[in-house]
N, C-alpha and C positions, 0 to 999 in steps of 0.2 A: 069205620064204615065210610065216612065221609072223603076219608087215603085212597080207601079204594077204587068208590066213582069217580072221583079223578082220574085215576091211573088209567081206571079204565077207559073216561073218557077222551087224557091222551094219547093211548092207545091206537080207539081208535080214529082220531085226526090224525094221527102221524101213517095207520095202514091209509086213509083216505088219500094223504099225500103223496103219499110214494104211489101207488096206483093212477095217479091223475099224472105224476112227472113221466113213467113208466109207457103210458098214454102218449104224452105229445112226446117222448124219442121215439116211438115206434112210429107217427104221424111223421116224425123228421127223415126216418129212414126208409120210410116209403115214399121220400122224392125223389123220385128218379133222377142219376147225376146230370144236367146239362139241359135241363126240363124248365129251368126257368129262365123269362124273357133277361136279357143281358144288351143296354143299350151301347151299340159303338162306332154307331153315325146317324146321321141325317141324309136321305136320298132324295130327291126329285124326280119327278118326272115330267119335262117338258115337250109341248110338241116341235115340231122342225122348224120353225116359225122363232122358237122359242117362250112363248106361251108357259106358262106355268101350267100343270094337270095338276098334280097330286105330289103328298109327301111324304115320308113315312121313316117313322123309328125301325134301323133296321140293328139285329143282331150281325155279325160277318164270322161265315164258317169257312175258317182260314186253314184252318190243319187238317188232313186227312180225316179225323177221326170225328171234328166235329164237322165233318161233310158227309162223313160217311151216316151222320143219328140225325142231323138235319131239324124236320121237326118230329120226329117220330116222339112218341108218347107224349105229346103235349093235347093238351083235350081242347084250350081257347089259346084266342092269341087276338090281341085287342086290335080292332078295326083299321090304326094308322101305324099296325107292326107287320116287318117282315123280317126272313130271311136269305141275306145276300151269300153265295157262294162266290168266293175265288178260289177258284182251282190251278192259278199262278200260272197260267200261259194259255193257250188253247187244248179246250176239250172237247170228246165227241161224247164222254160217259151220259147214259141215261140214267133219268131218275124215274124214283117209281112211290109208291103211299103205304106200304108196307108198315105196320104198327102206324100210323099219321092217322090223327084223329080228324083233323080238321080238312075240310075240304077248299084245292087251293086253285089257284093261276100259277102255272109257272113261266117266265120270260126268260126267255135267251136273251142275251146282249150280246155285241158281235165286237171287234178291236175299236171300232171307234164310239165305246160306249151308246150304240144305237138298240133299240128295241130289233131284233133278227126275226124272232120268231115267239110264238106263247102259244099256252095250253091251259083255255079254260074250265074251270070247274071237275078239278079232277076228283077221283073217287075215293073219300078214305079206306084203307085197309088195302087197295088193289096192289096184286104185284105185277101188273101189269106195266111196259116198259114205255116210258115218256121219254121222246127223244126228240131230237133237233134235227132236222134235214140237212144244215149243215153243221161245219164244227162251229164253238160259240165259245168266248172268252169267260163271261161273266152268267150267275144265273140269278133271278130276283122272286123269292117266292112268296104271294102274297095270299090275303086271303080270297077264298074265292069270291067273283062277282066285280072284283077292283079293277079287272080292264073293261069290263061292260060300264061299271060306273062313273070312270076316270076316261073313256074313249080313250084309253091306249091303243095305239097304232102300231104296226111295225114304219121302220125311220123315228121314231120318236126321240129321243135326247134321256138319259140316265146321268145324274152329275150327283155326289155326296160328298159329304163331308165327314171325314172319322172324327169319333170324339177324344180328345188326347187327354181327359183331366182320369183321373184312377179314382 
């Protein structure tokens, strides 16, 4: 008798177990790829003066593919984080909020690392087209309310530093 509640009781600790591991892989496989923040520089943003404004952990979506998901399915993104876009020369492409949970600012920056243009407080979910008047080298997309609260300008100063340690 005493075999048996054991067994039983191993039983069931080992279904409890398996059910609880079963649990956090299905948690794991519901992150979506490329969802999480990945730090790989440091930006500023200075006014023309040179003045320090603001600073911010940025990701850099350097490949087609991570420009093209940007931040889409991300739900937060912490206060002094962004995402910078090099699009490796001059671009006219617009962007838009499409699956983006988060509502943002987006910055143009122009060849000489200068603030060109920005779009505050954009809308999550809209597929609505965000574009630049003119074409723009770089793009800097932060969370919403960061040019209102940092007084970015256009002319302003963009300067970073990538992070090179793995």
């Amino acid at each position: 008798m005493r075999n048996r509640l054991l067994y039983v009781l191993l039983m069931a600790l080992s279904l409890a177990l398996i059910a609880c591991h079963k649990d956090q892989i299905e948690k794991e496989e519901s992150i979506i790829e490329g969802t999480q923040f990945r730090l790989d520089a440091v930006l500023m943003v200075k006014s023309m003066s040179d003045e320090p404004k603001a600073s911010y952990e940025i990701e850099i979506a350097s490949s087609r593919e991570a420009s093209m998901q940007g931040l889409m399915y991300r739900e937060k993104m912490a206060e002094n984080q962004g995402m910078f876009f090099d699009p490796e020369g001059i671009s006219d492409t617009a962007f838009w909020m499409k699956n983006t949970y988060i509502p943002l600012d987006i910055i143009f920056i122009d060849t000489k690392k200068q603030v060109e243009y920005f779009v505050e407080n954009t809308v999550p979910f809209s597929e609505d087209l965000i574009q630049c008047p003119e074409p723009y080298r770089y793009v800097l997309e932060l969370n919403a309310g960061q040019v209102k609260k940092n007084e970015i300008k256009i002319g302003d100063k963009i300067e970073w530093i990538e992070n090179t340690s793995e």
